[in-house]
N, C-alpha and C positions, 0 to 999 in steps of 0.2 A: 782715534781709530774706531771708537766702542759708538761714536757719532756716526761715521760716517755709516757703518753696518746698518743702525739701526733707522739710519735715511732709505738705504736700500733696499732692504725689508718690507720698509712703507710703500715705498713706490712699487715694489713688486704685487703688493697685497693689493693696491691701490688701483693698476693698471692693467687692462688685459693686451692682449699681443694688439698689434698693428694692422684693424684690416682695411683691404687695398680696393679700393674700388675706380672702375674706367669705364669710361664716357664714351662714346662713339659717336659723336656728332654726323660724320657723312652715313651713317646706316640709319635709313629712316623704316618704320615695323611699323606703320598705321597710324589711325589716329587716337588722341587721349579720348577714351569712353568719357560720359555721362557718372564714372562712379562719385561724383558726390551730390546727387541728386538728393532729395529729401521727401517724407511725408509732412504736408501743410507748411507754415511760415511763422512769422513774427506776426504779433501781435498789435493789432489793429489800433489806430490812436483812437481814443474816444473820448468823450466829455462826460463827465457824470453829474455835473451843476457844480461842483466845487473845484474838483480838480481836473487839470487832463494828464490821460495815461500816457506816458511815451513812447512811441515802437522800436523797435530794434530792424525797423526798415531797412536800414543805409547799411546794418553790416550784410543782412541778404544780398541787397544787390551787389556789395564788394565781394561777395564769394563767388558769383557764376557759376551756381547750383545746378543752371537747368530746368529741373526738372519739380513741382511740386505734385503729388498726390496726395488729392484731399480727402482720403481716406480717414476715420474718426473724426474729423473738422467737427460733426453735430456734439463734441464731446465737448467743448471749447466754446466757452459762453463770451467771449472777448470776439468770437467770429459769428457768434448769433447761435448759438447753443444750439439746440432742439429743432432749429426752424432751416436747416440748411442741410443743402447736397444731397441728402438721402433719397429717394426716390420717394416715399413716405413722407418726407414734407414740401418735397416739392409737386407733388402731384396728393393731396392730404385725402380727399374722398375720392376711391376706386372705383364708385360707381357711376363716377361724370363721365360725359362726353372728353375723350384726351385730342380731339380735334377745336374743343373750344379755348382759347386762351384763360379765358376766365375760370378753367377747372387748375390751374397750377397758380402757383405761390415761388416766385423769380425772387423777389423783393431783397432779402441779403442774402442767400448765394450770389446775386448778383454781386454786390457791392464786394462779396468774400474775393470770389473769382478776380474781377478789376483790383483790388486789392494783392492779391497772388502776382499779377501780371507787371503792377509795374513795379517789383523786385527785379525783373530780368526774365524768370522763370516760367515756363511754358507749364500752364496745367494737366496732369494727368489725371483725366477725372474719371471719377470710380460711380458706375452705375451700380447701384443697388443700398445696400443699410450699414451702420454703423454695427458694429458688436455691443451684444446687449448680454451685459453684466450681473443684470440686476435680475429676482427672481421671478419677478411677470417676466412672460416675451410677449412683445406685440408686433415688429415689424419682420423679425428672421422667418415667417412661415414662408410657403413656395405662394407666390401672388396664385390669384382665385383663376385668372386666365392670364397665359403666357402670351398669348399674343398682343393682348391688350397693353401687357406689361411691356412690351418690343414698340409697340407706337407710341407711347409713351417714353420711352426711350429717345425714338425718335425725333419727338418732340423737343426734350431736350437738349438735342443736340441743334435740330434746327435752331430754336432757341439763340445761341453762342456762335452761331456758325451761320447761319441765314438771316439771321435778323428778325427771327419769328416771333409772335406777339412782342414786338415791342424791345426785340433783342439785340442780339451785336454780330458781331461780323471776326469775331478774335483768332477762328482759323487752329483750334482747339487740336491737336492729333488723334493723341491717343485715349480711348475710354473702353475703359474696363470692365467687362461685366461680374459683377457679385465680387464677394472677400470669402476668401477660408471655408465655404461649405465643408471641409472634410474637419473642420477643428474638434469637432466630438464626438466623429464617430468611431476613433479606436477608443473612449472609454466606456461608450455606450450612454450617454444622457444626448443625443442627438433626438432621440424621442420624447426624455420629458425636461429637459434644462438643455436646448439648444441653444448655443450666442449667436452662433451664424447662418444656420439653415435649418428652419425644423422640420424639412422632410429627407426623403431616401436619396441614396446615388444615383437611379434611376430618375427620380424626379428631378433631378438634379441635373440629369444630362439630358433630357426632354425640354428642359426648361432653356439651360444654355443653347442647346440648338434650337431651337425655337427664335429666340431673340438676336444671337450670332448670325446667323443665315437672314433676317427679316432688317438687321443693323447694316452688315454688309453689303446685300444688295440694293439698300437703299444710299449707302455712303461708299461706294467702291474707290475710293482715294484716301481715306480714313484709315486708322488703323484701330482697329477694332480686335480684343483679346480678352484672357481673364484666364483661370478664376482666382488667380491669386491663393494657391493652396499653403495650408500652414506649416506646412514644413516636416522635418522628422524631431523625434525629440534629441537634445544635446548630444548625450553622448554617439547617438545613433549615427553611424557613417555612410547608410543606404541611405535612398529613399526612399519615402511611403506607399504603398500600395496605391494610394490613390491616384499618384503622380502617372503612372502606367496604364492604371485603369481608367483614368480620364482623357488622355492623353491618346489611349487607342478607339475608347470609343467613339471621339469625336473623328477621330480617322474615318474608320466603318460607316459614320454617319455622313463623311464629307463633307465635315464643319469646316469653315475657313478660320483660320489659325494663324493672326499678322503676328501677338507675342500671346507667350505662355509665361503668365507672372508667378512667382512662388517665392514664401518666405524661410527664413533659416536666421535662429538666434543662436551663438554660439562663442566661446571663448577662444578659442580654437582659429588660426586665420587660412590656414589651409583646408578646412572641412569646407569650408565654404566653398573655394575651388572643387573640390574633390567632389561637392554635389552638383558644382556645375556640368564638370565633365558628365557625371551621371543624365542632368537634364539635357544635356546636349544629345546623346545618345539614343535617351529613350524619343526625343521628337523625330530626328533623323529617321529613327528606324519603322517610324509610323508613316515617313512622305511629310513631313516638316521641314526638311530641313532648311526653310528662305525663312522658320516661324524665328521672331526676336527670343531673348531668354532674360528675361528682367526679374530679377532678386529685387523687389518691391517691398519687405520688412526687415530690417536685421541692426543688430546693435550688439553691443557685448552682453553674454547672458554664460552665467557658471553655474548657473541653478534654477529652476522656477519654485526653489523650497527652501531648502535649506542656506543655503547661497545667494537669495534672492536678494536681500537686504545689502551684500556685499555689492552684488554688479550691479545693484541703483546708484551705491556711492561712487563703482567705479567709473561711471561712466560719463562724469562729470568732472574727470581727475587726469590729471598727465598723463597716466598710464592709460587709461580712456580714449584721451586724444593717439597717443601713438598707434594703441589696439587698432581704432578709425583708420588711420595712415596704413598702417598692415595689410588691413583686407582691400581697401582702393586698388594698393599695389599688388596683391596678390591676384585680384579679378579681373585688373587691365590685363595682365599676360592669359586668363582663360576665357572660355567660350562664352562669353557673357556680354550682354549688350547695353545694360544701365544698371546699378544699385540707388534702392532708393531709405535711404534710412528712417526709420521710425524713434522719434517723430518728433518735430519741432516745437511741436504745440507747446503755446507759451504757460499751460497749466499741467505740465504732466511731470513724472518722476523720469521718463524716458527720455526727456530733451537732454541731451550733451552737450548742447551745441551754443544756447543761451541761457544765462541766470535769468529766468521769467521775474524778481523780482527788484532786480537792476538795470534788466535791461542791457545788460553787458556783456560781452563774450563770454567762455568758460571754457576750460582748456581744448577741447575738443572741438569748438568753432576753427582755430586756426589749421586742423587737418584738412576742411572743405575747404578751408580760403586757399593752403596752399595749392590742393587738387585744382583749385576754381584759375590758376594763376597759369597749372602746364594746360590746362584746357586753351586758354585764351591763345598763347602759344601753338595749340596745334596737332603737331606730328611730332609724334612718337619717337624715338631713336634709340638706338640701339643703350644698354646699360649694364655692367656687370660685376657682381660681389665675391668675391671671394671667401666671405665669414657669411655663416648660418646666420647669424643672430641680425645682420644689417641687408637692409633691403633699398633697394634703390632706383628709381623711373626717371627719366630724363625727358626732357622734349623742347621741339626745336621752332623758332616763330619765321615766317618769309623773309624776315629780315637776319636771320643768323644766331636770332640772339637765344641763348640757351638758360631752361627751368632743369633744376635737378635737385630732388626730395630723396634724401638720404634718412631711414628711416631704423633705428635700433628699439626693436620690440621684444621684451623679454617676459616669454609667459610664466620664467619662475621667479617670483615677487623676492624671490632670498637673494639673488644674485644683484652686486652693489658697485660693483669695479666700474670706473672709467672707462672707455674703450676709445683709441687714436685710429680716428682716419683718414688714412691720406688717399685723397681724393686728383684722377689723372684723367687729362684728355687724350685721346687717341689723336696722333698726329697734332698736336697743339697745346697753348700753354695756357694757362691762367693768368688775366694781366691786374693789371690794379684799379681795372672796374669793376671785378668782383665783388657781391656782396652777400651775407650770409643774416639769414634771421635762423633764431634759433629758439624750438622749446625744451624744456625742459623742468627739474626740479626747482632751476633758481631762476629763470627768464622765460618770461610770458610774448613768444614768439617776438624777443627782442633782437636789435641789431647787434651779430656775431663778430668781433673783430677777425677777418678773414685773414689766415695765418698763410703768405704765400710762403713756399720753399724756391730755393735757389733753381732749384731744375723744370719751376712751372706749375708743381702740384699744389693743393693746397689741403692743409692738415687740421680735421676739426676733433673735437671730443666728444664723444655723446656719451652721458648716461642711460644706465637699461631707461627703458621707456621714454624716450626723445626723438624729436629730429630737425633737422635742418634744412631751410631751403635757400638752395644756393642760385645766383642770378646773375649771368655775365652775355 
């Protein structure tokens, strides 16, 4: 008897209640977003006379990312370090002619770009500079002439897109103009230690409209946006001053406005929603409302201080991966039109997505792969949880066949129980072509024995920070 109690006990302690999640196959809600887009890619194979580097090519294009923006790429000496994308080195002397081919420097951005593309993913290229860390700045000032800097621009899109000196024809979309100008001007070093813009708001929005207006009327089928604002700080649940005050002046000014890109790092998977709706709002209310809303920076982040060292480790770790799977599925249901995470590069503490030193997945790669799986699939369909703690997106392929990412993200790291879910279709049953990959603490998105029940449903276990994607 003193046995069996203390089996019961366990299993109590051990297990949380049963939550019930349903599937709605015939209710189709749009289609699966862009949310696992990326900044930059895998790492480029190369030769260095003794060995060659190997790339983690083939798992990019098994995810169906979309999207790369190659934003920081000049940080990344595996893509050509210093010499690439910037405006600054691909156009290096400001005082040539930007109508002569011979004033620009293509050479590996070139090669980066073609390299970007045949992963799958369509480049989203970022006109203007890298963020400068270091205590010179030489490239974040406001260019000496805006319009110069606008044909120049131009150039470069020619370049990828017309076949200009000597280019390609790739049909490029999206290009962004500038990163984060507003990154330092609530501490006040935007004057003498700027990373991303070392002049004023004003100069700022003289400049964007300048190039925006001279980009657009010269590419009216493009989509042409920016600026890529840095966001609010963590704990903060607004938005920043600048978001509104950029966002109106370019109104006034009657800047064309295809997307309005802004970053947001955070712990948190609903703040991220909760500033979309914000950004939705404030463009609407200015005459935006056809403009895209692309969340272009974000990753798990608990601190940029004291906490900082925790969410580098996290974000390479189960809990990582699930975090990733949370905000996907929280930004497909909001006003949002692609997330681009920062950042793949195969040299930075930010990537989650690849061990840059193996070359091999890391937990958090199989959150884009699963997303990269309901994308191919399609539309959307209807999906619904019953428990706070599990989150779950379904979608449906022309052929019938159904993606469903059941996700248990638990932001309190104490909490350790099991959690049973039985998983139901509306109108129909589960057969035994079901299949389930699962991640978690013990399995590296391995194949889940799919537990059917008598009446059709099927019943999985996640622990906090896991999930599952189930495929019938």
């Amino acid at each position: 008897m003193k046995t069996i109690i203390n089996l019961f006990v366990l299993l109590t302690i051990s297990f949380s209640a049963v939550a019930q999640v349903t599937i709605y196959p015939s209710i189709p809600c749009g289609q699966i977003k862009p949310m696992n887009a990326v900044n930059n890619g895998p790492r480029m194979e190369q030769t260095d006379g003794s060995q060659t580097m190997v790339s983690s090519l083939n798992y990019f294009k098994a995810a169906n990312m979309g999207y790369s923006r190659n934003h920081d790429a000049s940080g990344c000496d595996y893509y050509g370090g210093f010499h690439i994308v910037d405006i600054a080195q691909l156009f290096p002397d400001f005082s040539k002619n930007p109508n002569n081919p011979e004033s620009y420097d293509f050479t590996l951005t070139d090669a980066y770009v073609k390299y970007i593309l045949s992963t799958g993913m369509e480049v989203f290229f970022r006109l203007g500079q890298s963020i400068e860390q270091y205590s010179k700045k030489y490239d974040v000032w406001p260019p000496r002439d805006f319009k110069k800097w606008a044909v120049i621009a131009e150039h470069v899109i020619r370049h990828y897109n017309e076949g200009w000196a000597e280019g390609y024809h790739f049909g490029i979309r999206y290009w962004e103009i500038w990163n984060e100008p507003d990154l330092d001007w609530n501490n006040g070093d935007w004057k003498t230690a700027p990373r991303t813009w070392g002049g004023s708001p004003e100069q700022f929005f003289d400049f964007y409209e300048t190039a925006a207006k001279h980009l657009k009327k010269t590419f009216p089928d493009l989509k042409i946006g920016g600026p890529a604002l840095s966001g609010s700080d963590i704990e903060d649940k607004q938005v920043p001053k600048w978001f509104e005050l950029f966002i109106s002046e370019m109104s006034a000014r009657q800047v064309p406005l295809d997307f309005f890109s802004w970053h947001r790092y955070d712990y948190v998977p609903e703040r991220f929603t909760d500033q979309s709706y914000q950004v939705r709002t404030i463009l609407d209310k200015y005459g935006y409302s056809a403009t895209e809303s692309n969340l272009n920076e974000w990753t798990y982040m608990k601190s940029w201080t004291d906490d900082f060292t925790h969410s580098m480790e996290t974000i390479g770790t189960v809990r990582g991966s699930a975090f990733f799977c949370a905000v996907m599925q929280e930004c497909q249901n909001a006003p949002l039109d692609m997330l681009m995470y920062y950042d793949s590069r195969p040299n930075t503490n930010y990537n989650g997505i690849i061990n840059f030193r193996t070359n091999t997945p890391l937990p958090g790669y199989w959150a884009f792969y699963a997303w990269g799986k309901l994308r191919m699939l399609g539309t959307q369909v209807s999906a619904s949880s019953l428990d706070q703690e599990v989150r779950v997106t379904a979608a449906k392929g022309v052929d019938g066949s159904l993606g469903i990412l059941i996700n248990r993200y638990v932001e309190d790291e104490n909490i350790t129980s099991l959690k049973p879910v039985k998983v139901r279709l509306d109108n129909g049953i589960f057969t035994d072509k079901v299949r389930c990959h699962i991640l978690d603490k013990y399995n590296f998105y391995s194949e889940y024995p799919a537990a059917l029940q008598e009446d059709g449903t099927l019943l999985v276990n996640l622990w906090p920070t896991s999930f599952v994607y189930i495929e019938q």
